[in-house]
N, C-alpha and C positions, 0 to 999 in steps of 0.2 A: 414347661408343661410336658406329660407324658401321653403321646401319644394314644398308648394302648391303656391309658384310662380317661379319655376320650367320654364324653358327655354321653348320656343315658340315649336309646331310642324313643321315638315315639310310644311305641307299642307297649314301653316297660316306663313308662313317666307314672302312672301310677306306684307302682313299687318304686320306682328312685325315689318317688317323694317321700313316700315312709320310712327309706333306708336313710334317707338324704335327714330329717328328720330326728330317728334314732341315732343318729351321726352327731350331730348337733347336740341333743341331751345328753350324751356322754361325754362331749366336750366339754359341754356347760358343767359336768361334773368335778372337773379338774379344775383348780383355782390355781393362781399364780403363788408360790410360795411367801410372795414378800409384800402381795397386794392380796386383799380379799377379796377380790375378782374372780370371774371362773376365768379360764384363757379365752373361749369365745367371745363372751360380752367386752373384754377386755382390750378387743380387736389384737389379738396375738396371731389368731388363723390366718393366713392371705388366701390361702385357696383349699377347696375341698373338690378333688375331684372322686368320681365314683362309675367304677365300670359296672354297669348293673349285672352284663352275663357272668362276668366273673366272680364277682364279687369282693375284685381288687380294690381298693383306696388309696389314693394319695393325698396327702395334708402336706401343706407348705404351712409354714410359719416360723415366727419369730419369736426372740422372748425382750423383753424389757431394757436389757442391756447386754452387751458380751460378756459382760463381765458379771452377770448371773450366776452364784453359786453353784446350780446346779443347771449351767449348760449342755454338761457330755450327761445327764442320765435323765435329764428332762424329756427329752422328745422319746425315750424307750419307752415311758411311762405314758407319754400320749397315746405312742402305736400299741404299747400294751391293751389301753380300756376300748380302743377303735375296734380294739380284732375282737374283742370279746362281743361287739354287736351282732346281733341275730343276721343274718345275711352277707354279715361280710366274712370275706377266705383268706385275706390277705391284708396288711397296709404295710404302707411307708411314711416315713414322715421324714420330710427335707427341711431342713433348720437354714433357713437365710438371714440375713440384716440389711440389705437393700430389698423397699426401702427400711429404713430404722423405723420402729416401734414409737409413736408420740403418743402423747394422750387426749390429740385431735382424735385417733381410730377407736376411743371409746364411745359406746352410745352415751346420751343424755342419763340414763336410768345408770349408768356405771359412775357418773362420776356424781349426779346427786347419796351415789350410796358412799360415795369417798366421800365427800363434803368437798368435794371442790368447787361446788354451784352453790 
């Protein structure tokens, strides 16, 4: 966890929600290339943090396997559509695999849309 993107103030909890929000739909925009999932629902995100004064962003997350086709330009493409959100200045995105990706971290509504249920 980074420090200096450290959880929103009281004062500014209205605006983080809406960033925090607009954060989320643009994630939701990006699907995993080899599941029809977005990476959000997908549970790929582990963590979204959001510096409201700044306007910085940090995304942790995972993908599906290491051995993911397109692990080195995967996460470009996440912090690409993140920085395109109105409010934000900056992201980063940190690629981990502890812990590994299951398909316990998918909601109900994700894997009724795979046909896993």
């Amino acid at each position: 966890m980074h420090p200096e993107l450290a959880s929103t103030t009281m004062e500014h909890a209205g605006d983080a929600a809406g960033l925090r929000e607009r954060l989320i739909a643009a994630l939701r925009a990006i699907y995993d290339p080899e599941i029809p999932v977005n990476i959000y629902d997908l549970g790929l995100i582990y963590g979204l943090e959001i510096d409201e004064k700044t306007g910085k962003v940090h995304i942790t997350m995972t993908l599906t396997t290491p051995a993911c086709p397109v692990a080195q330009s995967f996460p470009g493409t996440v912090e690409q559509a993140v920085r395109e959100v109105p409010g934000v200045t900056d992201a980063t995105v940190e690629l981990v695999w502890d812990p590994p990706w299951t398909m316990e971290r998918m909601p109900l509504e994700a894997k009724l849309q795979l046909g896993l249920i």
